[in-house]
Backbone atoms as SQL, in Angstrom:
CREATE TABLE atoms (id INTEGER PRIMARY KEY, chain TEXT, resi INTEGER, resn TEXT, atom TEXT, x REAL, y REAL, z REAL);
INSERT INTO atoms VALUES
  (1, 'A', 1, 'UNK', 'N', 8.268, 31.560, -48.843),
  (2, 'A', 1, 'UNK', 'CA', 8.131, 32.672, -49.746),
  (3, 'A', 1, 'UNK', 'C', 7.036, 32.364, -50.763),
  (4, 'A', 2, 'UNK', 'N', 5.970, 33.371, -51.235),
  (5, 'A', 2, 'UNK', 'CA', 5.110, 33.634, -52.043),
  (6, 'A', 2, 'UNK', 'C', 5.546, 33.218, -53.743),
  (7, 'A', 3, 'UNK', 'N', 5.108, 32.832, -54.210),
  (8, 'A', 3, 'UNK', 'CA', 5.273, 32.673, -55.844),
  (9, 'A', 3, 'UNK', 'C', 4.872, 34.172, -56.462),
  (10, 'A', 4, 'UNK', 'N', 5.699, 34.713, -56.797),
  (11, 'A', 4, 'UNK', 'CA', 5.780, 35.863, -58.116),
  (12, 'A', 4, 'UNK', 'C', 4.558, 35.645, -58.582),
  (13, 'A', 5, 'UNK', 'N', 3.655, 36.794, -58.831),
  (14, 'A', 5, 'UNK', 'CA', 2.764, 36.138, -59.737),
  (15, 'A', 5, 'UNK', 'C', 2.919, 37.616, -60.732),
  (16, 'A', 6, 'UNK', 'N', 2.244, 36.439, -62.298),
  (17, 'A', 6, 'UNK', 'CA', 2.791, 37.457, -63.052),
  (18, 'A', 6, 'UNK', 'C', 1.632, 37.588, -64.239),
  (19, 'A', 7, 'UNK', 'N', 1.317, 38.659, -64.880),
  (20, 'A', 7, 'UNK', 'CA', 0.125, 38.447, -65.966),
  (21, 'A', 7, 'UNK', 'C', 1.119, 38.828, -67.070),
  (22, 'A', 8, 'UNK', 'N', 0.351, 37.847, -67.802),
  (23, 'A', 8, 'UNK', 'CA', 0.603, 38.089, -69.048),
  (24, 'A', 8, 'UNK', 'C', -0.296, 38.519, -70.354),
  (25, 'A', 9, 'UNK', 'N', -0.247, 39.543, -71.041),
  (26, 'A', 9, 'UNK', 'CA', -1.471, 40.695, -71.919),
  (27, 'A', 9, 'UNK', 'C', -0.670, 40.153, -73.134),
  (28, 'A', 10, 'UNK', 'N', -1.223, 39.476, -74.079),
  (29, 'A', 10, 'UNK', 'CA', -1.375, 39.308, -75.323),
  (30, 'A', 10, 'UNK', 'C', -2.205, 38.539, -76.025),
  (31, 'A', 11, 'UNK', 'N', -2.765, 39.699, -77.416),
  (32, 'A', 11, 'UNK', 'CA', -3.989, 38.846, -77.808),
  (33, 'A', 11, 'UNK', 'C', -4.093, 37.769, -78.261),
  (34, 'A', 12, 'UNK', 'N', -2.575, 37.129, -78.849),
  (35, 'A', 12, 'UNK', 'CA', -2.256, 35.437, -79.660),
  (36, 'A', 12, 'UNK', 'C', -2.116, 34.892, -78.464),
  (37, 'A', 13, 'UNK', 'N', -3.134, 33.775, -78.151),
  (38, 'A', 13, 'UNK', 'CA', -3.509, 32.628, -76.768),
  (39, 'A', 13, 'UNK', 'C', -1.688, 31.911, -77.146),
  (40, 'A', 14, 'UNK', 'N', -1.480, 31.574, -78.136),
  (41, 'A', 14, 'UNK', 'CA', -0.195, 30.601, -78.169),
  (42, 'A', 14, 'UNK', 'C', 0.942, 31.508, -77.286),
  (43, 'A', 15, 'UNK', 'N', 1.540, 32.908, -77.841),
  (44, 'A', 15, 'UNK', 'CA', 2.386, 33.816, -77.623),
  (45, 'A', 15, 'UNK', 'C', 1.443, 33.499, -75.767),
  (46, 'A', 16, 'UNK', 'N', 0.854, 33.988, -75.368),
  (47, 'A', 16, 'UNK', 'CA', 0.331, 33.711, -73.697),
  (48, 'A', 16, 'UNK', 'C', 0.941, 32.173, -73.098),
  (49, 'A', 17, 'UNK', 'N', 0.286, 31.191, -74.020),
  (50, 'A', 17, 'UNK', 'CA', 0.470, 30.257, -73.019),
  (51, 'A', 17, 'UNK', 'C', 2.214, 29.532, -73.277),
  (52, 'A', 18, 'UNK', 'N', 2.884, 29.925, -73.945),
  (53, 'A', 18, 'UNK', 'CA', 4.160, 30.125, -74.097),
  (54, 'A', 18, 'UNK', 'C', 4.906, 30.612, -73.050),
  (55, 'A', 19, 'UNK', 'N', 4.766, 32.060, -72.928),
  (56, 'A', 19, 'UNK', 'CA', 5.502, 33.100, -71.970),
  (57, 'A', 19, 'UNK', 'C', 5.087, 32.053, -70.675),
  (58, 'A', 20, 'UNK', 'N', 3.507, 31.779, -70.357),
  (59, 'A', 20, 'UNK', 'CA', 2.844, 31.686, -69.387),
  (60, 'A', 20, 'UNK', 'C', 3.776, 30.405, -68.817),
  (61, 'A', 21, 'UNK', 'N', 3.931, 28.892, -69.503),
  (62, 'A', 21, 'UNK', 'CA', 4.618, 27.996, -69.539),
  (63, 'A', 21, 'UNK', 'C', 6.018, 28.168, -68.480),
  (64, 'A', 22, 'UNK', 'N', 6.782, 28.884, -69.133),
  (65, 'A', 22, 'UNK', 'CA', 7.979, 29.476, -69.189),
  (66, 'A', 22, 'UNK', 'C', 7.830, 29.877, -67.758),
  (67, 'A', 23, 'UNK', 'N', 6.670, 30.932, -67.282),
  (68, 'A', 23, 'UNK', 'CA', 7.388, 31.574, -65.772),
  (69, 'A', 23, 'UNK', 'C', 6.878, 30.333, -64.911),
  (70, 'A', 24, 'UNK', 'N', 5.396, 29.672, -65.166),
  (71, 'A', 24, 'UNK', 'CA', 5.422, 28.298, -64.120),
  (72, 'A', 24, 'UNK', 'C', 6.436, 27.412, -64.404),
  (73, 'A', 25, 'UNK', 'N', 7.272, 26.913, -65.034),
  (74, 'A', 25, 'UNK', 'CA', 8.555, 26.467, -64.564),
  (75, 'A', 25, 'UNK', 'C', 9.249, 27.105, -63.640),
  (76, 'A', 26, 'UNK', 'N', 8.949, 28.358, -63.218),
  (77, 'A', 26, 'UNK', 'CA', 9.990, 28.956, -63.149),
  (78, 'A', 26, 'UNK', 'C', 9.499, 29.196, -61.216),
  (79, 'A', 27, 'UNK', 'N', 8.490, 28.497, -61.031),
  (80, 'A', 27, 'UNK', 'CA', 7.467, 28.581, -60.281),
  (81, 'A', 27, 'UNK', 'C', 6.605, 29.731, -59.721),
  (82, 'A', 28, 'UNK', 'N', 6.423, 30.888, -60.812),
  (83, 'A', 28, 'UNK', 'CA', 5.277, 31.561, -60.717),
  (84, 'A', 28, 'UNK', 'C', 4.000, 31.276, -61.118),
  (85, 'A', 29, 'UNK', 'N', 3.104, 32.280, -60.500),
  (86, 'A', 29, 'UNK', 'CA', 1.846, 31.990, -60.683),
  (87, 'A', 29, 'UNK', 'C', 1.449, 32.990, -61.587),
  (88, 'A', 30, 'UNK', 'N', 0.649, 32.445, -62.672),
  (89, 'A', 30, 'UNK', 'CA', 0.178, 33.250, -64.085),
  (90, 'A', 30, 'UNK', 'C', -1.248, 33.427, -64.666),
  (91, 'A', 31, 'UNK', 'N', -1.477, 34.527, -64.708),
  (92, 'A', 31, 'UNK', 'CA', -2.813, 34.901, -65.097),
  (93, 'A', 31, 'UNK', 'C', -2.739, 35.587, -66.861),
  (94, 'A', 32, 'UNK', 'N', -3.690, 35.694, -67.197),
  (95, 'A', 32, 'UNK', 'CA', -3.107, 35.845, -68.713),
  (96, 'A', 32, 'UNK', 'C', -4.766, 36.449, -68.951),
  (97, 'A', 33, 'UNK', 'N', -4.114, 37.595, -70.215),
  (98, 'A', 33, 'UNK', 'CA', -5.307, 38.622, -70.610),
  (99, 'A', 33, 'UNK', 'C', -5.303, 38.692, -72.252),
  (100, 'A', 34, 'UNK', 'N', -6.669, 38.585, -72.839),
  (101, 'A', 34, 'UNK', 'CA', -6.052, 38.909, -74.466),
  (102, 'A', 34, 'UNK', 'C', -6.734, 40.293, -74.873),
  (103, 'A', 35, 'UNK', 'N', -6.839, 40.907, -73.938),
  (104, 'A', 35, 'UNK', 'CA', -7.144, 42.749, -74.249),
  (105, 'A', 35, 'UNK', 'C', -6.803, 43.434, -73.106),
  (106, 'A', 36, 'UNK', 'N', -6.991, 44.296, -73.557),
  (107, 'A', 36, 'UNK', 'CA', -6.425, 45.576, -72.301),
  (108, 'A', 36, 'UNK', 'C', -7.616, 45.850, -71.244),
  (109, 'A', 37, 'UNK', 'N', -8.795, 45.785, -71.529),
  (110, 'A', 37, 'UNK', 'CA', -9.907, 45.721, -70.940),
  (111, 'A', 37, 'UNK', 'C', -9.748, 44.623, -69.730),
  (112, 'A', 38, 'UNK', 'N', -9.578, 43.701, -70.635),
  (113, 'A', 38, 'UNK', 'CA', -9.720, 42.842, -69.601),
  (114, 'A', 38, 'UNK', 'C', -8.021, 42.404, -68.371),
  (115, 'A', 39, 'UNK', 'N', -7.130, 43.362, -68.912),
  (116, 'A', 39, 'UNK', 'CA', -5.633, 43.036, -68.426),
  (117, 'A', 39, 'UNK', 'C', -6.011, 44.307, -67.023),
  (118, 'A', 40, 'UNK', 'N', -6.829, 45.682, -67.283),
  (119, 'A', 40, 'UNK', 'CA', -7.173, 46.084, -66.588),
  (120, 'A', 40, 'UNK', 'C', -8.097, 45.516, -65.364),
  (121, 'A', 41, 'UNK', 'N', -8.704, 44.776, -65.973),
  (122, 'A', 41, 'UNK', 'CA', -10.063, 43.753, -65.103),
  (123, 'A', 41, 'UNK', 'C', -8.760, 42.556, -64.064),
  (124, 'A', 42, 'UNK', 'N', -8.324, 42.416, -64.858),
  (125, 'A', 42, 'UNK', 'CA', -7.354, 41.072, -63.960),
  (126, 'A', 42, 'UNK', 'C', -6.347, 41.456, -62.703),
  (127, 'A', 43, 'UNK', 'N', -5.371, 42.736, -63.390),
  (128, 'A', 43, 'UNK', 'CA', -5.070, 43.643, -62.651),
  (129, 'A', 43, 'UNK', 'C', -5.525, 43.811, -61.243),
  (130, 'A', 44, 'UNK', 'N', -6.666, 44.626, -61.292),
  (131, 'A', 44, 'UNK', 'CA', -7.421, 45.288, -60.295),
  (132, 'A', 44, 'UNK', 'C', -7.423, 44.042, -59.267),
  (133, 'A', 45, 'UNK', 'N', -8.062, 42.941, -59.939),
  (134, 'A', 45, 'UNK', 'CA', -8.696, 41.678, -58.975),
  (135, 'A', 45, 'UNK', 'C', -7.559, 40.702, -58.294),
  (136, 'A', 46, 'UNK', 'N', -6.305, 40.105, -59.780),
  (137, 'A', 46, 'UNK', 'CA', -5.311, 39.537, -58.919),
  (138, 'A', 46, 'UNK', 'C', -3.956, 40.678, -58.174),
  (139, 'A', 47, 'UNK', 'N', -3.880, 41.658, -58.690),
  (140, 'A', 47, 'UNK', 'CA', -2.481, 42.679, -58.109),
  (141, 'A', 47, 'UNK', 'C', -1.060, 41.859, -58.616),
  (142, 'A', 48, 'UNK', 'N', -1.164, 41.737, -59.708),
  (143, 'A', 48, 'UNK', 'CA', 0.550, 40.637, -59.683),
  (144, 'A', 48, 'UNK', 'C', 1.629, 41.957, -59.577),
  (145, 'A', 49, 'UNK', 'N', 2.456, 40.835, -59.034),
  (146, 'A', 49, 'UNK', 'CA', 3.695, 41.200, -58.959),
  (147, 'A', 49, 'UNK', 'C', 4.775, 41.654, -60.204),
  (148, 'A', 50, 'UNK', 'N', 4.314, 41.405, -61.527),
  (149, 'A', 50, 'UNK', 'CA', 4.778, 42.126, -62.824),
  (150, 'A', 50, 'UNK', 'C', 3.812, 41.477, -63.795),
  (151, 'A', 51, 'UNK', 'N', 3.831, 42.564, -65.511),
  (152, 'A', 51, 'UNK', 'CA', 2.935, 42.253, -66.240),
  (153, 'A', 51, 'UNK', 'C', 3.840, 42.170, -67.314),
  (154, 'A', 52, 'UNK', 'N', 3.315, 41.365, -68.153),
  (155, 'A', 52, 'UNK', 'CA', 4.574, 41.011, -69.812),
  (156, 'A', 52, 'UNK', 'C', 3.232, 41.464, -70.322),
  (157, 'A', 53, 'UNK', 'N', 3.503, 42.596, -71.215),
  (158, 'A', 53, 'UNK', 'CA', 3.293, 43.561, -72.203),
  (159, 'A', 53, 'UNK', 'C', 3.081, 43.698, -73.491),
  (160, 'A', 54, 'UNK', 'N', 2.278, 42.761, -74.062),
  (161, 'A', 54, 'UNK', 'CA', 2.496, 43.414, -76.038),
  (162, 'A', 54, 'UNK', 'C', 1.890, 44.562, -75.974),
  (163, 'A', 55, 'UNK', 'N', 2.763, 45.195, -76.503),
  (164, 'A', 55, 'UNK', 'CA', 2.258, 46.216, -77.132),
  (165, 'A', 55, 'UNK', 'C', 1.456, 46.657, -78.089),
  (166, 'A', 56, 'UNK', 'N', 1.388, 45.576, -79.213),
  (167, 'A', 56, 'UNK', 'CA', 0.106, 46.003, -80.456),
  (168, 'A', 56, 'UNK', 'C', -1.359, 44.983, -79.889),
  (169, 'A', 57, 'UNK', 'N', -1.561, 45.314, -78.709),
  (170, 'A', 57, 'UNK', 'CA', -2.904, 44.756, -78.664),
  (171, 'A', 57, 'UNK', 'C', -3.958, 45.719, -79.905),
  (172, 'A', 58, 'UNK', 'N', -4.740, 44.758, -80.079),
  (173, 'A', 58, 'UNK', 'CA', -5.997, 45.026, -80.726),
  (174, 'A', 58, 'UNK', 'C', -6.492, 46.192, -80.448),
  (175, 'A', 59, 'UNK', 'N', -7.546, 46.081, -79.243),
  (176, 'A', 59, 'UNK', 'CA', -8.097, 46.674, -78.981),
  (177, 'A', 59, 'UNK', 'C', -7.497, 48.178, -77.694),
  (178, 'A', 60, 'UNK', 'N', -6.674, 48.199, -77.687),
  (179, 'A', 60, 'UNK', 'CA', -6.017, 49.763, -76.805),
  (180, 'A', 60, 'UNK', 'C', -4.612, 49.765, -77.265),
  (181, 'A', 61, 'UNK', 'N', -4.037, 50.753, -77.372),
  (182, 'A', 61, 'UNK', 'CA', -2.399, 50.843, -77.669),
  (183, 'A', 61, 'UNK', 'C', -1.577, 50.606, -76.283),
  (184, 'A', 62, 'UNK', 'N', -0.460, 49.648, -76.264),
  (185, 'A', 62, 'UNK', 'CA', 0.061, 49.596, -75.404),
  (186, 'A', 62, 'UNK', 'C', 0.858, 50.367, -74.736),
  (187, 'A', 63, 'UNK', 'N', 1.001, 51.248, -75.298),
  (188, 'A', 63, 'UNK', 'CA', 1.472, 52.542, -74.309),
  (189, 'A', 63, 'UNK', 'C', 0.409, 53.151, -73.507),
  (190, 'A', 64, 'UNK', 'N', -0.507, 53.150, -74.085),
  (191, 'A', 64, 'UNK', 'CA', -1.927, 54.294, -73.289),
  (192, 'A', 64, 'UNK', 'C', -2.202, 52.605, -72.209),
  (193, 'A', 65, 'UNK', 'N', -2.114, 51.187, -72.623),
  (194, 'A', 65, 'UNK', 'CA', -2.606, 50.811, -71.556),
  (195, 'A', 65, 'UNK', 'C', -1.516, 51.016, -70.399),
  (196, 'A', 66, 'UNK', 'N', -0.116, 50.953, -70.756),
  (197, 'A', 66, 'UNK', 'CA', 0.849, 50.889, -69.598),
  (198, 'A', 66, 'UNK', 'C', 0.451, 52.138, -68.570),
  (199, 'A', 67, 'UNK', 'N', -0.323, 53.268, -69.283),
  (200, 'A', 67, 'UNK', 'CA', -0.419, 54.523, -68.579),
  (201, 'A', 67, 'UNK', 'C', -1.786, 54.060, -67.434),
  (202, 'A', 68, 'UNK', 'N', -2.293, 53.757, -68.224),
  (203, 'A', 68, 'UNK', 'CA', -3.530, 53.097, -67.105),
  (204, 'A', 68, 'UNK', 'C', -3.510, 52.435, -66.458),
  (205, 'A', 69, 'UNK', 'N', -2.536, 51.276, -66.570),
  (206, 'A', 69, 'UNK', 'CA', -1.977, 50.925, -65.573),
  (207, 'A', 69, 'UNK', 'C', -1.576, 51.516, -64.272),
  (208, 'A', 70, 'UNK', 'N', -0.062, 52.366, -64.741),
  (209, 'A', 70, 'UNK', 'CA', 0.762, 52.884, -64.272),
  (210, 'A', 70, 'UNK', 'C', -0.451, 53.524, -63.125),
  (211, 'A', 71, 'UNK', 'N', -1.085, 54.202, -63.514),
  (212, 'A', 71, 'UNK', 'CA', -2.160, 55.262, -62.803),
  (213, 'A', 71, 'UNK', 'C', -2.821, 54.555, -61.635),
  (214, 'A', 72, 'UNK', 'N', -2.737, 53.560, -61.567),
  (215, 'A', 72, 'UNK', 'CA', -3.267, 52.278, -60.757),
  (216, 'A', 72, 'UNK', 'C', -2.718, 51.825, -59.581),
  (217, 'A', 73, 'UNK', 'N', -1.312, 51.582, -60.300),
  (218, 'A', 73, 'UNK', 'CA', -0.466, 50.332, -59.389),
  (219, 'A', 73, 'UNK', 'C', 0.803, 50.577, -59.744),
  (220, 'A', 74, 'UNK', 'N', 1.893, 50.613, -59.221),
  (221, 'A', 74, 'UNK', 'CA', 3.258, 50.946, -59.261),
  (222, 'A', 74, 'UNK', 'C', 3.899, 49.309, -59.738),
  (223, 'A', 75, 'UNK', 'N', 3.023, 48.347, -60.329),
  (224, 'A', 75, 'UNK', 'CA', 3.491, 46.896, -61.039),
  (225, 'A', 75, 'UNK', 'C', 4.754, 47.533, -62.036),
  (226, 'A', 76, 'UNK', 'N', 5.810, 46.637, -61.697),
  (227, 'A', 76, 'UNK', 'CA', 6.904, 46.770, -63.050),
  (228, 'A', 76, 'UNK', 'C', 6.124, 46.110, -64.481),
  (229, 'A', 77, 'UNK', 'N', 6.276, 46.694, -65.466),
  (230, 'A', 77, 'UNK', 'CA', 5.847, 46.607, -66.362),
  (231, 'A', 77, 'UNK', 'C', 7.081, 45.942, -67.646),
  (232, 'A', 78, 'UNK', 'N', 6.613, 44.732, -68.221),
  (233, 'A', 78, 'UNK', 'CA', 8.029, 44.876, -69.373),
  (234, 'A', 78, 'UNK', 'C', 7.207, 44.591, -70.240),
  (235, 'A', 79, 'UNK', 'N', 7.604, 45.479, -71.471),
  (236, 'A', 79, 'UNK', 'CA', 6.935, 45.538, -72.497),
  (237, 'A', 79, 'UNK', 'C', 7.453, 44.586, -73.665),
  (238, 'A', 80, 'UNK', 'N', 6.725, 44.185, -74.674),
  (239, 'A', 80, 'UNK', 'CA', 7.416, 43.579, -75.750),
  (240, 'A', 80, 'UNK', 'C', 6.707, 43.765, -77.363),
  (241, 'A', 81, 'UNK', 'N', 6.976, 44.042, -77.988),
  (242, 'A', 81, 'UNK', 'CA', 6.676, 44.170, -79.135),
  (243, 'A', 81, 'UNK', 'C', 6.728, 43.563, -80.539),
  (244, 'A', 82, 'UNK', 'N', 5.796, 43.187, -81.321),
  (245, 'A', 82, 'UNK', 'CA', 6.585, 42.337, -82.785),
  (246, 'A', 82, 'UNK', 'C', 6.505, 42.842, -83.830),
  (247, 'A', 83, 'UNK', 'N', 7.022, 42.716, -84.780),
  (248, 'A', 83, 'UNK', 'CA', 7.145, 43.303, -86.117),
  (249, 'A', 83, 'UNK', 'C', 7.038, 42.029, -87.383),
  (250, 'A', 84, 'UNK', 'N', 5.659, 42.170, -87.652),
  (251, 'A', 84, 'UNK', 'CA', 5.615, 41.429, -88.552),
  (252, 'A', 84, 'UNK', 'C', 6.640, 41.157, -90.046),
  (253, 'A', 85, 'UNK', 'N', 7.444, 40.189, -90.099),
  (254, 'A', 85, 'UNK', 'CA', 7.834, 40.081, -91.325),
  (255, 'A', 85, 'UNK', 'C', 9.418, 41.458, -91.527),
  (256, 'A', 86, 'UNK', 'N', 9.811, 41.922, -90.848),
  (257, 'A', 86, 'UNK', 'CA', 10.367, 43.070, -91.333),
  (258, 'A', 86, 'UNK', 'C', 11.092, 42.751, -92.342),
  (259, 'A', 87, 'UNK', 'N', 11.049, 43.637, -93.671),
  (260, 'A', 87, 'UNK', 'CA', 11.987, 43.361, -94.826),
  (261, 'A', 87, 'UNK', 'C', 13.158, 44.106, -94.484),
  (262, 'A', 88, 'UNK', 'N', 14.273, 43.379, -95.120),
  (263, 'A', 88, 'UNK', 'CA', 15.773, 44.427, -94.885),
  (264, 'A', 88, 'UNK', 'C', 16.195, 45.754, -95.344),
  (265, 'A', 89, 'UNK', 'N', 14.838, 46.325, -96.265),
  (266, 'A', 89, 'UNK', 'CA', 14.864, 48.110, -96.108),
  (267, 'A', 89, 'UNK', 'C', 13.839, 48.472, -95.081),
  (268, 'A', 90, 'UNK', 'N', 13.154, 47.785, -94.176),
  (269, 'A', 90, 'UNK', 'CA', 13.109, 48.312, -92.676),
  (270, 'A', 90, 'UNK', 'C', 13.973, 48.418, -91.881),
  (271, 'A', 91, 'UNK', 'N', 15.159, 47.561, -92.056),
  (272, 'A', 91, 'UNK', 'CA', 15.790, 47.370, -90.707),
  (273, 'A', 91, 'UNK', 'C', 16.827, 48.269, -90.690),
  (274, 'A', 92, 'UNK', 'N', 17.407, 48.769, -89.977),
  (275, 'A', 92, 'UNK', 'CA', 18.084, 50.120, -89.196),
  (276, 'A', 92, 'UNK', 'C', 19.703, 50.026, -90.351),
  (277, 'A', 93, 'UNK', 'N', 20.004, 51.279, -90.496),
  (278, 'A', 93, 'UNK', 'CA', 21.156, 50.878, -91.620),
  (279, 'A', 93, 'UNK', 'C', 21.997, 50.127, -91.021),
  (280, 'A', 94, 'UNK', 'N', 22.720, 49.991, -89.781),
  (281, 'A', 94, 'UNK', 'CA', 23.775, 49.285, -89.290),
  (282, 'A', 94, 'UNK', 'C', 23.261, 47.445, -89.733),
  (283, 'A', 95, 'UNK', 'N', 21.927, 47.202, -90.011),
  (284, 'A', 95, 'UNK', 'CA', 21.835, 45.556, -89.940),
  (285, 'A', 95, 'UNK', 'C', 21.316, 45.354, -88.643),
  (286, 'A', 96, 'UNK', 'N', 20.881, 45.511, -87.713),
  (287, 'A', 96, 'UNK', 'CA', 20.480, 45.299, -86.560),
  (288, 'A', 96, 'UNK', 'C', 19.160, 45.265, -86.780),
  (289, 'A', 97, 'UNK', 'N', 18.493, 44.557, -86.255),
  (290, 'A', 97, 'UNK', 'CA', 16.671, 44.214, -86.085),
  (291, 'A', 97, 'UNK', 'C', 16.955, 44.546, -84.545),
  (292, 'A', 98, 'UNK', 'N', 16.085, 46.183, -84.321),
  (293, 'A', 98, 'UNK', 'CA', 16.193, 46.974, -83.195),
  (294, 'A', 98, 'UNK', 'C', 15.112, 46.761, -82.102);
């Protein structure tokens, strides 16, 4: 059987080679993008088998890239997102960091 291969799109290299770490233990094969430009460019050329997602890239919003994606290639997509710092009158009335 083939190794999963999987990209990973985020513009902090640490947050990449982290995730990236993590799935080669896991024995996939990992390609890694720090813009959408170029997550599109990697895409096209390697075809992985799923993509880990930030969402506040820099340079394109991660929803409009998932769409360009999507438009592409039927890749499962999981998205992830961060929130810098949230103070506790951001966070949702129940207390939950959502």
């Amino acid at each position: 059987m083939m190794a999963a291969t999987v990209l990973v799109v985020d513009d902090e290299r640490k947050i990449r080679e982290l995730v990236g770490d993590y799935l080669r233990r896991e024995g996939c094969r990992v390609f890694d993008a720090a813009s959408g430009e170029e997550a599109l460019a990697v895409t096209r050329r390697q075809r992985p088998d799923l993509i880990v997602l930030d969402l506040g890239l820099p340079d394109v919003d991660g929803a409009e890239l998932s769409r360009l994606l999507r438009a592409e290639s039927a890749v499962p997509i999981v998205t992830r997102a961060w929130r810098e710092q949230a103070r506790p009158e951001q966070l949702p009335p129940d207390g939950k960091d959502a």
